[in-house]
C-alpha positions as CSV (number, residue, x, y, z in Angstrom):
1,X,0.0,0.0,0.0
2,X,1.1,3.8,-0.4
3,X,0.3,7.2,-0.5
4,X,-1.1,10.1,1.1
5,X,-4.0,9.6,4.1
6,X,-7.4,11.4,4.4
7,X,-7.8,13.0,7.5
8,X,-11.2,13.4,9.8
9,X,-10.9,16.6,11.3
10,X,-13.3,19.0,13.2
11,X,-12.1,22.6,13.4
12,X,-13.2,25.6,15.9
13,X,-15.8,26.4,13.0
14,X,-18.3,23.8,11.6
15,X,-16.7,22.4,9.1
16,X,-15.5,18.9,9.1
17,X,-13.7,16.8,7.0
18,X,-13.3,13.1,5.8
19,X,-11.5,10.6,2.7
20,X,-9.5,8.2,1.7
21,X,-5.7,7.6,0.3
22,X,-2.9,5.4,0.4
23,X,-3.8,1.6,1.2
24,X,-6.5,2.9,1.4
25,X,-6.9,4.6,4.8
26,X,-10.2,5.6,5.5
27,X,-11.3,8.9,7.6
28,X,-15.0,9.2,8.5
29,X,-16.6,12.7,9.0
30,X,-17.2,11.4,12.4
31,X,-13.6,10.7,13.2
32,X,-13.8,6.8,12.4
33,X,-10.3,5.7,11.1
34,X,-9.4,2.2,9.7
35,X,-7.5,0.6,6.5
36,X,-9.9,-1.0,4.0
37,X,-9.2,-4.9,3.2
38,X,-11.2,-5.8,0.2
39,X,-10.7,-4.4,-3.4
40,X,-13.2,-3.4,-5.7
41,X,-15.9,-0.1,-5.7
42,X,-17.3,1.2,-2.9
43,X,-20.0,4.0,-1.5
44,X,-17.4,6.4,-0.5
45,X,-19.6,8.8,0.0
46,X,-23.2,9.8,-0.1
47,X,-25.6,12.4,0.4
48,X,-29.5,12.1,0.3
49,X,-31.8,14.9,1.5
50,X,-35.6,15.8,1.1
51,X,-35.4,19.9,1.3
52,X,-39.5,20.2,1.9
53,X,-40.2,16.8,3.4
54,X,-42.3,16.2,0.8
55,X,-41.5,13.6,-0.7
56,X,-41.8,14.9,-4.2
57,X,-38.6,14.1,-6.4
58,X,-38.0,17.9,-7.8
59,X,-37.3,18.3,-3.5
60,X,-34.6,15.5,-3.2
61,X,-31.0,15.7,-3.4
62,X,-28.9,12.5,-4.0
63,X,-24.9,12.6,-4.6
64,X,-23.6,9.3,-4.7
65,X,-19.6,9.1,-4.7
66,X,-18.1,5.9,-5.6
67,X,-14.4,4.6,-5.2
68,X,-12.5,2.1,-6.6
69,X,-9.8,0.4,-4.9
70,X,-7.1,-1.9,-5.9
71,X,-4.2,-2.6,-7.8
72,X,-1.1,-3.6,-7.0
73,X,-0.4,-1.0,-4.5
74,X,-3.8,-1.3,-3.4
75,X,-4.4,2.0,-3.3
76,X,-7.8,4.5,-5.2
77,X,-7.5,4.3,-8.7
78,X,-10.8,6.4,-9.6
79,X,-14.2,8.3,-8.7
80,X,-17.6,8.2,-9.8
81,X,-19.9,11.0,-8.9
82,X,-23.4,10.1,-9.7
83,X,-26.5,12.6,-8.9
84,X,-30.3,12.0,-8.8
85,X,-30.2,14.7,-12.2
86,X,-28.8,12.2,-14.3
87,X,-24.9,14.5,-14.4
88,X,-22.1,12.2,-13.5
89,X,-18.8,13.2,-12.7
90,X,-15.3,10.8,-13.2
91,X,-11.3,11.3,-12.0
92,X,-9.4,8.1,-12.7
93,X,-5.6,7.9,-12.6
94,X,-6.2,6.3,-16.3
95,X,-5.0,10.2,-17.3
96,X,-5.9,12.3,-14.8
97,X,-8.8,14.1,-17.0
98,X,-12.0,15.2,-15.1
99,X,-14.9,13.8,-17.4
100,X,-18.6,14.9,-17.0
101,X,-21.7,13.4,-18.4
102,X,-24.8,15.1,-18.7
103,X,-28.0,12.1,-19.4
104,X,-27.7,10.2,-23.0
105,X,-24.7,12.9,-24.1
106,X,-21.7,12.2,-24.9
107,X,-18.7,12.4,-22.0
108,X,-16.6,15.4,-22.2
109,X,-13.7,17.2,-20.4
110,X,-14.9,19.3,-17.1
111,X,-13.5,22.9,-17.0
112,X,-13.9,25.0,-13.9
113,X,-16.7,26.7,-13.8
114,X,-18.7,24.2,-15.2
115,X,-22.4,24.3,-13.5
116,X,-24.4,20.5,-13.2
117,X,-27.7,21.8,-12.0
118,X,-30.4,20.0,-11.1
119,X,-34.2,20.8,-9.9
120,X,-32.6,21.2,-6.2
121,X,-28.8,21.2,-6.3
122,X,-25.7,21.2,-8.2
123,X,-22.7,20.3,-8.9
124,X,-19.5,22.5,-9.8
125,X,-16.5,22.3,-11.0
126,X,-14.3,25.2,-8.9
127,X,-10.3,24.6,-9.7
128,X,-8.2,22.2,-11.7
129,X,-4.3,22.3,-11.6
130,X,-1.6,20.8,-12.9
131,X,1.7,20.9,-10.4
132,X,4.8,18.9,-10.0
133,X,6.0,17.0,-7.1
134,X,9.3,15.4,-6.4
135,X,9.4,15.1,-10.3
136,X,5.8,13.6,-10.3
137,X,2.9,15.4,-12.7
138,X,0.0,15.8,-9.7
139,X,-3.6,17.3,-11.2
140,X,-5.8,18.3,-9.3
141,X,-9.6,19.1,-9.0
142,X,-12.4,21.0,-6.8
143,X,-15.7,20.3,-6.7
144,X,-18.5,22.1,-4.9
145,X,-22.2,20.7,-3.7
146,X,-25.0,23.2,-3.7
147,X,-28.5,22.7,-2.7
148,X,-31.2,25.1,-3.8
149,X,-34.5,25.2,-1.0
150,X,-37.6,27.5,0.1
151,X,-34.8,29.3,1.9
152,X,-32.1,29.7,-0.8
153,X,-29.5,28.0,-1.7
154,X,-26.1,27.3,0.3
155,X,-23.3,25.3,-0.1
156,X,-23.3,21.8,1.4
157,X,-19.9,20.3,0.7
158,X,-16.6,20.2,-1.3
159,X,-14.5,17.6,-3.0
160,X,-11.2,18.0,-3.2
161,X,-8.6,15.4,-5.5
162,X,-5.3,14.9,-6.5
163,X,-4.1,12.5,-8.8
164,X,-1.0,10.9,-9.9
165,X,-1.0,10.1,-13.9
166,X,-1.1,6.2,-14.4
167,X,-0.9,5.5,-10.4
168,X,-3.5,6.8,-8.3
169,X,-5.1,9.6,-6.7
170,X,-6.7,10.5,-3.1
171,X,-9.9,12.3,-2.4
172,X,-11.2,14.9,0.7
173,X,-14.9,15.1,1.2
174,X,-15.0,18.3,3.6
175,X,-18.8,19.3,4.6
176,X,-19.8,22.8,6.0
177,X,-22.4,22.4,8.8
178,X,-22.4,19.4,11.1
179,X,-26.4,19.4,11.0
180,X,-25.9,18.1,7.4
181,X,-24.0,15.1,8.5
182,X,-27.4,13.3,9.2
183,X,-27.8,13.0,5.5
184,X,-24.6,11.0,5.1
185,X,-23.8,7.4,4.0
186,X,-21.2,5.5,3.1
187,X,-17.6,5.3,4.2
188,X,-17.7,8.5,5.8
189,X,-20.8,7.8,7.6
190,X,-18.8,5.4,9.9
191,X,-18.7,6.1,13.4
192,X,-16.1,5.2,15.8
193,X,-18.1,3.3,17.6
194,X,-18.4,1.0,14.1
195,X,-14.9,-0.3,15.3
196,X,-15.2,-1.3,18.5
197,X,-15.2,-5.0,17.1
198,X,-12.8,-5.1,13.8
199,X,-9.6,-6.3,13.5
200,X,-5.9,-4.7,14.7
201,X,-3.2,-5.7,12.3
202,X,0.3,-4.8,13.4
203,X,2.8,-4.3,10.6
204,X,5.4,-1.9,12.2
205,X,8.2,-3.2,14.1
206,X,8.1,-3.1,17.9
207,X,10.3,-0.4,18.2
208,X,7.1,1.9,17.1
209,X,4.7,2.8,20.3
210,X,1.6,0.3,20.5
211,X,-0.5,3.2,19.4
212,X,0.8,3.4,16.0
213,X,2.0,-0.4,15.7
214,X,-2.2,-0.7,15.5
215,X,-4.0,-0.6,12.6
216,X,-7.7,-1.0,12.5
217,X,-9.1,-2.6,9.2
218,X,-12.5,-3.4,7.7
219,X,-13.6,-5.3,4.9
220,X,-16.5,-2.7,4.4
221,X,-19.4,-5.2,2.5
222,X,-22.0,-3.1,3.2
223,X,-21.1,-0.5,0.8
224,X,-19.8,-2.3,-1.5
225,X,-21.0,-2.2,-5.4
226,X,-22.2,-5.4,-7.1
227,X,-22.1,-3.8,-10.7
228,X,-19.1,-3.2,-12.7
229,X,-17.7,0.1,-13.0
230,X,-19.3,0.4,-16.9
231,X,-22.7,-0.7,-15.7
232,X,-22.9,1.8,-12.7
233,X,-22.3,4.8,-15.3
234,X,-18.6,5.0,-15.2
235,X,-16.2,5.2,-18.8
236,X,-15.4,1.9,-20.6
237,X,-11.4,3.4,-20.7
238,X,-11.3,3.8,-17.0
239,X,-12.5,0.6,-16.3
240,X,-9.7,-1.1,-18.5
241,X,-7.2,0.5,-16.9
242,X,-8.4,-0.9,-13.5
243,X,-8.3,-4.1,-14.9
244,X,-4.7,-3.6,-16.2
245,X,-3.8,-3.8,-12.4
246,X,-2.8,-7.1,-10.7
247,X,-5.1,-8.1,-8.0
248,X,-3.6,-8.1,-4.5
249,X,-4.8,-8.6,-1.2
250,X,-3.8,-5.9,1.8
251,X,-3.3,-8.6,4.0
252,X,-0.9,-10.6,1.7
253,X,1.5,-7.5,1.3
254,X,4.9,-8.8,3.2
255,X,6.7,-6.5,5.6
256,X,9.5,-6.0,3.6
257,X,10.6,-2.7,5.0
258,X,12.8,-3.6,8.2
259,X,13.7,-1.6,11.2
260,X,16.4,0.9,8.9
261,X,13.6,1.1,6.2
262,X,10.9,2.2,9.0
263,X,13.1,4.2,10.6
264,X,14.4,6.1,7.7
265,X,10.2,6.6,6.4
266,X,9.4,7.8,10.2
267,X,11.8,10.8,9.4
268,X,10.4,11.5,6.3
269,X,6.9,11.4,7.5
270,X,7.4,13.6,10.3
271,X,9.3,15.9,7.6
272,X,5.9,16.7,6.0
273,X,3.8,15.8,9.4
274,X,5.4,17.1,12.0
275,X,2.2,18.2,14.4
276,X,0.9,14.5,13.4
277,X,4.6,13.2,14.5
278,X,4.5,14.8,17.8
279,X,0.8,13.7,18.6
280,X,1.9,10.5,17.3
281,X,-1.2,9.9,15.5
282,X,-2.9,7.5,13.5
283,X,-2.1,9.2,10.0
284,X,1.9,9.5,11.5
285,X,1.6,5.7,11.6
286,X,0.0,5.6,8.1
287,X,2.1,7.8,6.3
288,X,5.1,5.7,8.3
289,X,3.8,2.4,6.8
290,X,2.8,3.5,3.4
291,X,6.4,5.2,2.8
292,X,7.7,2.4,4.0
293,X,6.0,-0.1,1.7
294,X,6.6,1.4,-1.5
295,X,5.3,5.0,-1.2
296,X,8.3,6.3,-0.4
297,X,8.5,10.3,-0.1
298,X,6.0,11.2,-2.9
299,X,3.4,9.4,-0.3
300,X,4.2,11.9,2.7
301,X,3.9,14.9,0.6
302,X,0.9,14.4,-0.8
303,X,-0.5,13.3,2.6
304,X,0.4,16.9,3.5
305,X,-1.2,18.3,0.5
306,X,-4.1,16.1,1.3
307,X,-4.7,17.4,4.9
308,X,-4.0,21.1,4.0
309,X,-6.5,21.1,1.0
């Protein structure tokens, strides 16, 4: 496994933020953290509101985000953003290219400011960049959720993405108001409490505090898709290049890193992490295992991006 983290933070305002990168470790909007075992797609995310409690379908808002996980690394190798409007939304590490879909049309390249609107929300398209890290192309993307009610409309939420072309990228779902967190599912609807009962797998030497040596994992069936990536809306291109990948289980991955190897990605990590090295938290001792185990640098540094987006 490698790469960045997603982190589940709550700030002095009311915003609060959840995602998933690397192995992939997940962070829940209510602070849930654990490393997913299975590969395939997933609910990442979702959103479902009725803005009149009507129960009339021009008053409902549905965002659906979908991951897929795997590969050799194990790590996200696309999105799928689906909507109750028919628009649908992709970022695959295939090229790095945000696609948008509007009903029966034709797929076509997103460029910010693009609007998706529907009868009560919308979707838009805010920032894409192109940068370079540690002599790596990363593209990036922002996407904002809008709802439109009897009271007006506000913004609900915000997707931010980076991607590394022909590897993999990490996502950050951060949402505005806590009240809204009622209307969540999926991965980031997980509460701590979810993991009272799953499974601690220890892959760090013992020379790393019992706090990091711990990592909490779930298989996550309940949101897992059935369908193939092609038959729940996603491009026929991406879904080749998942299946270019060679399947691997997280739990097969040896420990092939060693005390100098873990030592020398500790320094590294807390190089890009230091307030998470000296709370030695949870994301210190992912970024420590997924440098580690194949990452290497480029996995710190965009953890860091990935938590100051």
């Amino acid at each position: 496994p490698s790469s960045g983290t997603t982190t589940s933070t709550t700030t002095t305002t009311t915003t609060t933020s959840g995602g998933a990168s690397g192995d992939p470790h997940i962070h829940s909007l209510y602070g849930a953290h654990y490393t997913l075992l299975r590969e395939g797609v997933f609910v990442a995310w979702e959103f479902k509101k009725d803005l009149e409690s009507s129960g009339k379908p021009e008053n409902a808002v549905h965002w659906q985000l979908l991951a897929r996980y795997g590969g050799k690394k194990f790590r996200t190798l696309g999105i799928l953003l689906l909507d109750n409007s028919g628009h649908k939304l992709e970022f695959s590490a295939h090229d790095c290219a945000l696609r948008a879909k509007e009903g029966d049309h034709p797929w076509y390249i997103a460029k910010p400011g693009l609007l998706l609107p529907g009868t009560a929300s919308s979707i838009g398209v805010q920032d894409s960049r192109k940068n370079t890290t540690l002599h790596r192309t990363l593209i990036d993307a922002r996407i904002s959720f809008n709802i439109t009610g009897s009271h007006g409309s506000r913004k609900v939420a915000s997707l931010y993405t980076h991607c590394i072309l022909g590897d993999h990228l990490n996502f950050k779902i951060t949402m505005l108001q806590k009240k809204d967190l009622v209307s969540v599912g999926g991965e980031m609807g997980v509460h701590p409490q979810a993991l009272e009962d799953t499974t601690h797998v220890s892959f760090l030497s013992h020379s790393a505090s019992s706090k990091l040596r711990a990592m909490r994992t779930r298989t996550d069936e309940e949101f897992q898709a059935k369908k193939p990536w092609v038959d729940l809306g996603g491009t026929a291109a991406s879904d080749r290049f998942f299946r270019t990948f060679n399947h691997i289980s997280f739990v097969q991955k040896p420990n092939d890193c060693g005390d100098e190897g873990e030592q020398e990605a500790r320094q590294i990590c807390a190089k890009h992490l230091p307030n998470e090295a000296s709370n030695q938290s949870e994301v210190f001792g992912d970024c420590i295992f997924d440098v580690c185990h194949g990452g290497g640098e480029l996995d710190a540094e965009l953890r860091a991006d990935l938590m100051a987006a």
